[in-house]
NUTORKE-814485 format. One record per residue: residue number from 1; residue in one letter; x negated, y, z negated of N, C-alpha, C in turn. Coordinates in steps of 0.05 Angstrom, whole numbers, plus 5000, padded with zeros to 4 digits. Example, Ala and Ser with C-alpha at 12.3 -4.5 7.8 and 13.67 -1.06 7.14 Angstrom:
num  residuo  n.u  n.v  n.w  ca.u  ca.v  ca.w  c.u  c.v  c.w
1  A  4736  4886  4844  4754  4910  4844  4736  4934  4844
2  S  4743  4955  4858  4727  4979  4857  4742  5001  4843
***
This chain:
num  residuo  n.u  n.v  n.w  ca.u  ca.v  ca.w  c.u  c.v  c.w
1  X  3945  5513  2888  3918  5519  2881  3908  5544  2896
2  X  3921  5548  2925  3907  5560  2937  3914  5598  2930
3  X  3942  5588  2917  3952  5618  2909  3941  5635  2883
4  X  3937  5611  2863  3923  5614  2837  3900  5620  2844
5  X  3882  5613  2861  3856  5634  2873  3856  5657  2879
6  X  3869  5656  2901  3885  5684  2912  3883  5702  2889
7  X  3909  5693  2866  3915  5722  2844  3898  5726  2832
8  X  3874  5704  2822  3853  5707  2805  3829  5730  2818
9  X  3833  5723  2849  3813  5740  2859  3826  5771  2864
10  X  3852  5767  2865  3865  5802  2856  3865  5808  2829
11  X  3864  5795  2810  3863  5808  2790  3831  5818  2780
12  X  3818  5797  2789  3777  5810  2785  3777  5829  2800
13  X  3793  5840  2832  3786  5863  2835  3803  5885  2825
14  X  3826  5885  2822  3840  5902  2796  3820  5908  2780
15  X  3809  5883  2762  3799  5890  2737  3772  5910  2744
16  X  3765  5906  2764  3734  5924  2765  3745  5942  2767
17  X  3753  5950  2786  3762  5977  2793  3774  6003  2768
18  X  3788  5984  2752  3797  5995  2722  3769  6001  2703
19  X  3753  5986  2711  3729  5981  2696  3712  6004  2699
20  X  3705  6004  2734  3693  6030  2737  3699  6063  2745
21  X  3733  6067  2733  3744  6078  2733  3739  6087  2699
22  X  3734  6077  2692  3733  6071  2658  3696  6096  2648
23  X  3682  6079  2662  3656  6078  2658  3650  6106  2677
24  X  3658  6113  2693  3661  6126  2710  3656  6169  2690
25  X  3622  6180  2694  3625  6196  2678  3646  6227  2688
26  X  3630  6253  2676  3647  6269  2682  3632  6292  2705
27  X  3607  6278  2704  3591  6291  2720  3574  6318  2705
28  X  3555  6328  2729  3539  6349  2716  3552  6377  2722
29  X  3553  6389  2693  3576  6414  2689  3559  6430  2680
30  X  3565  6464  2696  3550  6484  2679  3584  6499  2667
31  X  3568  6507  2651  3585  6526  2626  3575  6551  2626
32  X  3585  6561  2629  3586  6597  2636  3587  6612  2608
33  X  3563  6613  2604  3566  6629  2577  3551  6657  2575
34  X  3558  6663  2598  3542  6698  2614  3564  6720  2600
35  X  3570  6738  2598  3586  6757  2601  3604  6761  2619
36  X  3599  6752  2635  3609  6766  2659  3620  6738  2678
37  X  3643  6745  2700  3646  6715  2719  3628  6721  2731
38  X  3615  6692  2741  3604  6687  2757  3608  6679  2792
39  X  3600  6689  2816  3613  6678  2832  3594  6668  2858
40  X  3576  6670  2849  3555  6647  2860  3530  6634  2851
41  X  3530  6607  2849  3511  6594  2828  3503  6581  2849
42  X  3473  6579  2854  3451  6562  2874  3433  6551  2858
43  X  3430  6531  2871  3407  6509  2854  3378  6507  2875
44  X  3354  6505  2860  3336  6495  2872  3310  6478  2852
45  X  3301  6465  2874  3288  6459  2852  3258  6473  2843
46  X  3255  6471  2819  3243  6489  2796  3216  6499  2814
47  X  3212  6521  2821  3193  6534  2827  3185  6537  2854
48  X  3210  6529  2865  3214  6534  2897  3240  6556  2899
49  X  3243  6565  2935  3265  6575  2935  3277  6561  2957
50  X  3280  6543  2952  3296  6529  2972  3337  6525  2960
51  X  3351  6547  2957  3375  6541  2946  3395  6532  2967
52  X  3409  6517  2940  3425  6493  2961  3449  6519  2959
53  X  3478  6502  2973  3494  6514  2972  3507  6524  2947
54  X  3526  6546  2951  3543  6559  2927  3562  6540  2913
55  X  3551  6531  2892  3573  6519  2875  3594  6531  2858
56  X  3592  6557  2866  3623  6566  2852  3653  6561  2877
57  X  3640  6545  2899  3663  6538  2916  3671  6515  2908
58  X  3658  6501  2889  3675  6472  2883  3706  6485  2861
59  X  3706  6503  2853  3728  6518  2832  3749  6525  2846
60  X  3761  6523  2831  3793  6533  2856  3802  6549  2860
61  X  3791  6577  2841  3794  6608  2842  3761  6614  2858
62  X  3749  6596  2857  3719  6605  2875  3692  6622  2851
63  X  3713  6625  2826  3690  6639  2814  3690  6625  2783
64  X  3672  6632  2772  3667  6615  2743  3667  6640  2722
65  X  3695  6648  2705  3687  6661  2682  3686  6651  2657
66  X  3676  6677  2639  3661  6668  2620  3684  6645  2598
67  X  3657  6632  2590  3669  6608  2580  3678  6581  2601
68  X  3671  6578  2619  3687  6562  2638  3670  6550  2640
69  X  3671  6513  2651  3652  6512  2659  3665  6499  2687
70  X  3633  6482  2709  3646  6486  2733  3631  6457  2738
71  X  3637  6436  2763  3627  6414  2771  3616  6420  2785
72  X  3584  6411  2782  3563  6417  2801  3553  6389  2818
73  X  3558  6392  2846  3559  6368  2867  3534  6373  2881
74  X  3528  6347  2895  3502  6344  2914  3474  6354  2907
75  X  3472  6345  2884  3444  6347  2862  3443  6320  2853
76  X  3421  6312  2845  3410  6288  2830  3393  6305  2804
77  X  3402  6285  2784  3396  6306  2759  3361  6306  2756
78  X  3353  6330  2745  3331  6350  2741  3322  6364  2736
79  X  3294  6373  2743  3296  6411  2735  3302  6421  2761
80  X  3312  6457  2750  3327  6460  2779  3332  6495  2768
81  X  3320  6517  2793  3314  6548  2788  3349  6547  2791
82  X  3358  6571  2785  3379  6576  2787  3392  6610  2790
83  X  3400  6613  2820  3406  6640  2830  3435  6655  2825
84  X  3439  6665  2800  3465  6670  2794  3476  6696  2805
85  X  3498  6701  2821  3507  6724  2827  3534  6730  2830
86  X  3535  6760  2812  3561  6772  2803  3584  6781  2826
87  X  3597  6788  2823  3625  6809  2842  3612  6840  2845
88  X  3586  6844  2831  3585  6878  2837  3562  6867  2846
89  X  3548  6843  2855  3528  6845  2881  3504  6841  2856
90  X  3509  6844  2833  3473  6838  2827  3479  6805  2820
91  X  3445  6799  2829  3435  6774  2826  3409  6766  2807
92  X  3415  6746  2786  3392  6744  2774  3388  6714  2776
93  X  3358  6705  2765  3352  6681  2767  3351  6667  2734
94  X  3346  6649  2736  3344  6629  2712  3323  6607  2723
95  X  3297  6601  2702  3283  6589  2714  3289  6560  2694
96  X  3282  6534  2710  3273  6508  2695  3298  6495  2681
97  X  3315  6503  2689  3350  6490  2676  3337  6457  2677
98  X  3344  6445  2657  3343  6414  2649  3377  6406  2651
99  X  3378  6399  2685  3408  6386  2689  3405  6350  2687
100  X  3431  6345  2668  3419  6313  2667  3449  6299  2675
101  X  3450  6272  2680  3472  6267  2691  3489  6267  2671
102  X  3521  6273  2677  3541  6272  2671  3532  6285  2640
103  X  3528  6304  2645  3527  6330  2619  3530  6360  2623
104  X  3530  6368  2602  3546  6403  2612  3515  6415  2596
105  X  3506  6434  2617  3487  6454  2612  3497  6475  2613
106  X  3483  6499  2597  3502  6525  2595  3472  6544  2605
107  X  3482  6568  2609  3471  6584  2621  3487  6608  2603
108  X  3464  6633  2584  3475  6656  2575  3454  6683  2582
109  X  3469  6698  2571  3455  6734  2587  3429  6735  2577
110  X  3415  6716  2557  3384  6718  2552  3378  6707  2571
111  X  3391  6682  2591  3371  6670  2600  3377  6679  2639
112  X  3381  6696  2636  3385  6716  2665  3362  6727  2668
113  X  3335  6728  2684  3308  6738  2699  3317  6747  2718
114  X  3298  6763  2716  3305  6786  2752  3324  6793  2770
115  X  3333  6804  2751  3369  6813  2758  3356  6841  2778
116  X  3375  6832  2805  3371  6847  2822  3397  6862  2820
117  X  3400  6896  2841  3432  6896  2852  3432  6906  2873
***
């Protein structure tokens, strides 16, 4: 009896684990639909400048080109300004991005504001 407990209680935690491996989404993704790679993307939220860290370091070449998209970590989904900047040093902003969980937002060259260089 005592072993048939035992496996029953390994197999419910097997089974979760499969479960929320299952259920488990893909997270919040931007898609690069600029011209150009991107190689630093900062988040803040909408109408502050408080930017978090560079999320083109979660990528494994470090930069996001076009068409790509990239996993964006240590946000809770929102609105959120967004500081994009190139390899030749200019930087532009994007205001009010609607990031929601475990979905891909894209970002293109209309929606680039105050491109600095």
């Amino acid at each position: 009896m005592r072993r048939q407990l035992i496996a029953t209680g390994m197999l419910l935690i097997a089974m979760t684990g499969a479960t929320l491996a299952q259920t488990k989404g893909k997270g919040m993704r931007l898609w690069n639909l600029t011209s150009e790679t991107i190689s630093g993307f900062q988040l803040s939220p909408s109408g502050k400048t408080d930017w978090g860290p560079n999320q083109c370091l979660n990528d494994k070449d470090k930069e996001v080109d076009h068409d790509e998209r990239l996993r964006i970590t240590g946000i809770e989904p929102g609105r959120y300004d967004a500081k994009v900047s190139y390899a030749n040093s200019r930087q532009c902003i994007v205001r009010d991005i609607e990031i929601k969980a475990d979905a891909v937002f894209s970002i293109s060259d209309k929606d680039l504001k105050d491109c600095t260089k």
